[in-house]
C-alpha positions in Angstrom: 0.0 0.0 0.0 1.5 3.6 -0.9 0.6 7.1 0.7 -0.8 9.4 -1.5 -1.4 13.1 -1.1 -3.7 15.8 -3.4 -3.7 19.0 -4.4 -7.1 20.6 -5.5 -9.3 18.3 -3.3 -12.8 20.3 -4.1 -12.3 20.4 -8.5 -14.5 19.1 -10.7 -11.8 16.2 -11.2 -10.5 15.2 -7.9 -12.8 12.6 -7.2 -11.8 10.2 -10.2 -8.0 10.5 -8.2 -9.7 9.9 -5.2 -11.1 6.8 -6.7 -8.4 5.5 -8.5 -6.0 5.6 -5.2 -9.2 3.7 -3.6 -9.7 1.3 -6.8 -5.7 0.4 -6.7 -5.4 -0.4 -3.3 -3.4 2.9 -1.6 -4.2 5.4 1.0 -5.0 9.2 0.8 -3.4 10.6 3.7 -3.5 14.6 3.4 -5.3 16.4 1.0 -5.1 20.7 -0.2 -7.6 22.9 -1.0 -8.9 26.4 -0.6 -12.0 25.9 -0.4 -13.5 23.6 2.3 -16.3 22.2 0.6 -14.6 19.0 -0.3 -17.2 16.3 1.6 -16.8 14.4 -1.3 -13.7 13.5 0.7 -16.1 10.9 3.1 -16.9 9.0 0.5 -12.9 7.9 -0.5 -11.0 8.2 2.5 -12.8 10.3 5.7 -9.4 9.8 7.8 -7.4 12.1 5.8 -5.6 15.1 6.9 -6.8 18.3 5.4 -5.7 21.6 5.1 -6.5 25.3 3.7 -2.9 26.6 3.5 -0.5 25.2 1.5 2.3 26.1 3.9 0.7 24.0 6.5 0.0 20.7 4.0 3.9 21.4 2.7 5.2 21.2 6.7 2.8 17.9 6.6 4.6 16.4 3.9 8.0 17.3 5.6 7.5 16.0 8.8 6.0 12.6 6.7 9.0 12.3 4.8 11.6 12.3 8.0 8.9 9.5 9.9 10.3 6.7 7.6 9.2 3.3 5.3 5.5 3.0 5.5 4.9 7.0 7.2 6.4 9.4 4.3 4.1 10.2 1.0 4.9 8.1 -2.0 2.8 10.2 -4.5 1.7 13.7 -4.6 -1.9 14.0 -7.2 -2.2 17.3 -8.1 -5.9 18.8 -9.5 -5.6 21.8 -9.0 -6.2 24.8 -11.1 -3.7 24.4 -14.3 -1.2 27.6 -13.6 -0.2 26.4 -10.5 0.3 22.6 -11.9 4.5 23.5 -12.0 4.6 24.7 -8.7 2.4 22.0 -6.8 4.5 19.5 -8.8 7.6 20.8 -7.4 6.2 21.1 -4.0 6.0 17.2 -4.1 9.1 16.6 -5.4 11.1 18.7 -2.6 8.9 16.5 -0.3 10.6 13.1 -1.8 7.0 12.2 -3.8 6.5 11.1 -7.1 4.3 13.8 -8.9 0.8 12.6 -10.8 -0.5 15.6 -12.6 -3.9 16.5 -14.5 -3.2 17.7 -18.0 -2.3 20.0 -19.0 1.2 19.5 -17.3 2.1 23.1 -18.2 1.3 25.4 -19.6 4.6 26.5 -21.5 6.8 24.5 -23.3 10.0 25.9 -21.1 8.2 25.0 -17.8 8.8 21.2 -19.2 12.3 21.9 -19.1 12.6 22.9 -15.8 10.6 19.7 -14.4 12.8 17.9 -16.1 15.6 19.6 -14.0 14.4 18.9 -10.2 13.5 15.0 -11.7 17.6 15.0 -11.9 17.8 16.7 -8.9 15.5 14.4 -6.7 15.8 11.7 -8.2 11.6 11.4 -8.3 9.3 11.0 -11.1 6.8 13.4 -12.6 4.1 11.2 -13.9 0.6 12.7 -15.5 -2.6 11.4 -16.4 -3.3 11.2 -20.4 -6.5 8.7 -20.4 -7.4 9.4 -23.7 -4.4 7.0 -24.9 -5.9 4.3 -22.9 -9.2 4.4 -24.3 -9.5 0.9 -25.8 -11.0 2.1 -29.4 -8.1 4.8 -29.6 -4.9 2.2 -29.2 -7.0 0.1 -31.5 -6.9 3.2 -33.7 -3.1 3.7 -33.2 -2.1 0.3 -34.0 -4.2 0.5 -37.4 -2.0 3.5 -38.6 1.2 2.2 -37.4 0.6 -0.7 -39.3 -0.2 1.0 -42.5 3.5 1.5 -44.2 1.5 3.1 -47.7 2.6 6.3 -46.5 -0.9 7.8 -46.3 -2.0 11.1 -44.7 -5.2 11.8 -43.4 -7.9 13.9 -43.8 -9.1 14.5 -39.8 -12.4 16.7 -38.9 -12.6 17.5 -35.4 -15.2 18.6 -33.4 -15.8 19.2 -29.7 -18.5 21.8 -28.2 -19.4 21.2 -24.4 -22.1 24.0 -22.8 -20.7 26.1 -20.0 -22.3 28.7 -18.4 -21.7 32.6 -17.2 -19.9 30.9 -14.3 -17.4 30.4 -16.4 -16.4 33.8 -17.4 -16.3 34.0 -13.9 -13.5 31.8 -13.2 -9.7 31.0 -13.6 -10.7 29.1 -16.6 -11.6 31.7 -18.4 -8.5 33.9 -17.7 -6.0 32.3 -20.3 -2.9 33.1 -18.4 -4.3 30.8 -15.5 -5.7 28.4 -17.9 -4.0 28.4 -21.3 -7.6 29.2 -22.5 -9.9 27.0 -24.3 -7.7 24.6 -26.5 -6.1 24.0 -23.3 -9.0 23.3 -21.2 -11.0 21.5 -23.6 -8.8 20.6 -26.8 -5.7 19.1 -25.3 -6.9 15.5 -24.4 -7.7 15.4 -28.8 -4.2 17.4 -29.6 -2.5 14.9 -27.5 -4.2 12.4 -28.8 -3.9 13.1 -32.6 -0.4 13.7 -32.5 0.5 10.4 -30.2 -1.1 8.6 -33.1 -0.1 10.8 -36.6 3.2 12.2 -35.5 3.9 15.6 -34.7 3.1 19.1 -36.3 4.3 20.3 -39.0 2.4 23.4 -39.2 -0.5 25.3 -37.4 -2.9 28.0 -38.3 -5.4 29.8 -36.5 -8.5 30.6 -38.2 -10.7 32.0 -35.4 -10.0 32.5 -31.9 -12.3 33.7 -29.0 -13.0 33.4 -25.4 -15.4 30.9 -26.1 -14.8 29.8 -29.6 -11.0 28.1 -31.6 -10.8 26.7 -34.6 -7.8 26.2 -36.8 -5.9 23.5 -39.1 -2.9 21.0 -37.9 -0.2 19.6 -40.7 0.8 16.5 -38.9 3.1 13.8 -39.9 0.3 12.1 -41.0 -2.9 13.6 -41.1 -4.7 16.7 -42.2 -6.6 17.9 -38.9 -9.2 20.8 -39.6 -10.1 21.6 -35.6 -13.2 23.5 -34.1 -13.8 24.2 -30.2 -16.6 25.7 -28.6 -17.8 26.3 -25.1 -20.9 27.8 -27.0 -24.4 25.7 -26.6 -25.7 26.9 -30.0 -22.7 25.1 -31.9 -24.7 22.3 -30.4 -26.4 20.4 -33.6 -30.5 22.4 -33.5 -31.6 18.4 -32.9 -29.4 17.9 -30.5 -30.1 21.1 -28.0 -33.8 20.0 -28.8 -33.2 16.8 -27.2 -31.9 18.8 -24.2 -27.9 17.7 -25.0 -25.4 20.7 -24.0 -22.4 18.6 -25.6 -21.3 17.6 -28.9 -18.3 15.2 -29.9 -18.1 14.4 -33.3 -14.3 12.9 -35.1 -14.3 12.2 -38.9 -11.1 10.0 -39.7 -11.1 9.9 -43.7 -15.1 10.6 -44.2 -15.6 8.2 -41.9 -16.6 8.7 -38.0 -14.9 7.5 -35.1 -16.3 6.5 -32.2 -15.2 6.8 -28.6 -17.3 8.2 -26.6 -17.9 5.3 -24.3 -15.7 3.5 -22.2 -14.2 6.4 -19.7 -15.5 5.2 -16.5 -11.8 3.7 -15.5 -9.6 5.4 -17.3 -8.1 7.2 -14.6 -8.0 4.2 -12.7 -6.0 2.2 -15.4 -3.7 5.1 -15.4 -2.8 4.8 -12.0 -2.5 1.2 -12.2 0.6 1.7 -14.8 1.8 4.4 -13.0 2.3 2.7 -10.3 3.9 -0.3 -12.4 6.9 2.6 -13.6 4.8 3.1 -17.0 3.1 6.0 -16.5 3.5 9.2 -18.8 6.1 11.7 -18.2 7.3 15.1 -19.2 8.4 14.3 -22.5 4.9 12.9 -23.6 3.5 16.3 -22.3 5.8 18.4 -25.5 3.5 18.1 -28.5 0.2 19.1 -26.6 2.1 22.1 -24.5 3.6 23.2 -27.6 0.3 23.0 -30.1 -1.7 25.0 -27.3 1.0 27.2 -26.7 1.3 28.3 -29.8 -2.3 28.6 -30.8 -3.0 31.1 -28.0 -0.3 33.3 -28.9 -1.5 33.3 -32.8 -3.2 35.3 -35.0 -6.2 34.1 -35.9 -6.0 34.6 -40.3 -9.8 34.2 -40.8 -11.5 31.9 -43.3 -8.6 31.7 -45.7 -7.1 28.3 -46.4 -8.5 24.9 -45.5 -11.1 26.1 -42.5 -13.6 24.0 -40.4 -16.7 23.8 -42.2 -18.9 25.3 -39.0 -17.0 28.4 -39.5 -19.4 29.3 -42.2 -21.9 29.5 -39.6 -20.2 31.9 -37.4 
């Protein structure tokens, strides 16, 4: 049985951690948050130490790690919000913890660099979770395109809208130096996952680029990706928002569509169960998203010039 710590104990994800540490066996000793609405915590693991401060929950880890086999903190989880990923992954590090962190693991491409640093310096791993990869239709997916040798590139339309609401606009999320923006909150599970199956960029462009609304085109190794995002309801197909849905996931692989919207309810659970075999993913799996997101927020959006998503017509 290992110790486990988390950072971010009231988010929206924090529960699937708690879970997976419950699911594989481990114990949640200490857990961060600012807020203290985390209740959710009686349901996983009601003994746990909890704290407001993160001063306080860094002492805790301290005194932990100088109590010995079986007392010190083998794994810090960090959910918290995605600007502060770096720093709460260093803080576990320092404490003699492996790191397991919600993407996105950075936000900047040179932040990698300097994980990669205090993982020399500590000796300690910094793990983070990328379910999408272990989603059972998308390794089937990979292991069709690795075996095709023709040389083919793809034609790839993707499409993602998921409702929010004026909360948003509220929060960190919506502030894109705390959050990356939108293709970081909602696009980098599918920009991870295109490029860990058709290779890396080769170009980007931005076509159109709001608050609530990227879309843009991605040259990969080997695949054509035209790319919308929307946190918009109507970009919600009419039928669709008439049957009440607020979400819409639609990926086109060649004309024809690819399915994977089932099949999630473990997959942070399977994640922690190769983690904590030594084959979890680590910093350098974390440069081709960090680096696509990166870039796109920074870009100038060129307008409907050049090979565009198709619902761009309708903005």
């Amino acid at each position: 049985m290992k110790n486990f710590a988390l950072v971010g104990a009231a988010g929206y994800i924090a529960p699937r951690h708690m879970q997976a540490i419950k699911d594989t066996g481990n114990n949640l000793v200490a857990l961060l948050d600012k807020s203290d609405s985390v209740g959710i915590i009686d349901r996983y693991f009601p003994d746990a130490a909890f704290f407001l401060e993160s001063e306080r929950f860094d002492r805790h880890l301290y005194r932990l790690s100088k109590k010995g086999e079986g007392q010190q903190v083998d794994y810090v989880s960090i959910c918290s919000p995605n600007y502060l990923h770096d720093a709460h992954v260093r803080l576990a590090l320092r404490n003699g913890a492996d790191a397991i962190c919600e993407k996105p693991l950075v936000l900047n491409t040179w932040n990698l660099d300097g994980l990669e640093e205090i993982e020399k310096d500590t000796g300690k791993r910094v793990y983070h979770i990328l379910q999408l990869r272990l989603h059972p239709s998308v390794q089937q997916l990979k292991r069709k395109i690795d075996a095709d040798t023709s040389g083919k590139v793809y034609d790839i339309d993707l499409t993602y809208v998921t409702g929010r609401g004026k909360w948003y606009y509220y929060s960190w999320k919506a502030d894109k130096e705390r959050s990356g923006g939108i293709t970081t909150n909602i696009g980098v599970h599918f920009f991870d996952m295109l490029t860990h199956i058709f290779g890396t960029v080769q170009s980007s462009v931005v076509h159109y680029l709001t608050d609530s609304t990227a879309a843009g085109f991605l040259q990969l190794e080997r695949a054509r990706v035209r790319w919308f995002l929307s946190l918009d309801v109507n970009h919600v197909p009419a039928d669709l928002r008439a049957a009440g849905k607020t979400t819409y996931r639609a990926l086109t692989i060649g004309g024809e569509t690819f399915g994977f919207s089932d099949g999630f309810t473990d997959l942070h659970t399977e994640a922690y169960r190769q983690i904590l075999a030594g084959q979890g993913f680590g910093i350098q799996d974390a440069r081709n998203y960090v680096a696509i997101c990166q870039e796109i927020r920074n870009a100038t959006p060129v307008g409907l010039v050049g090979d565009y998503h198709p619902l761009l017509r309708q903005l």
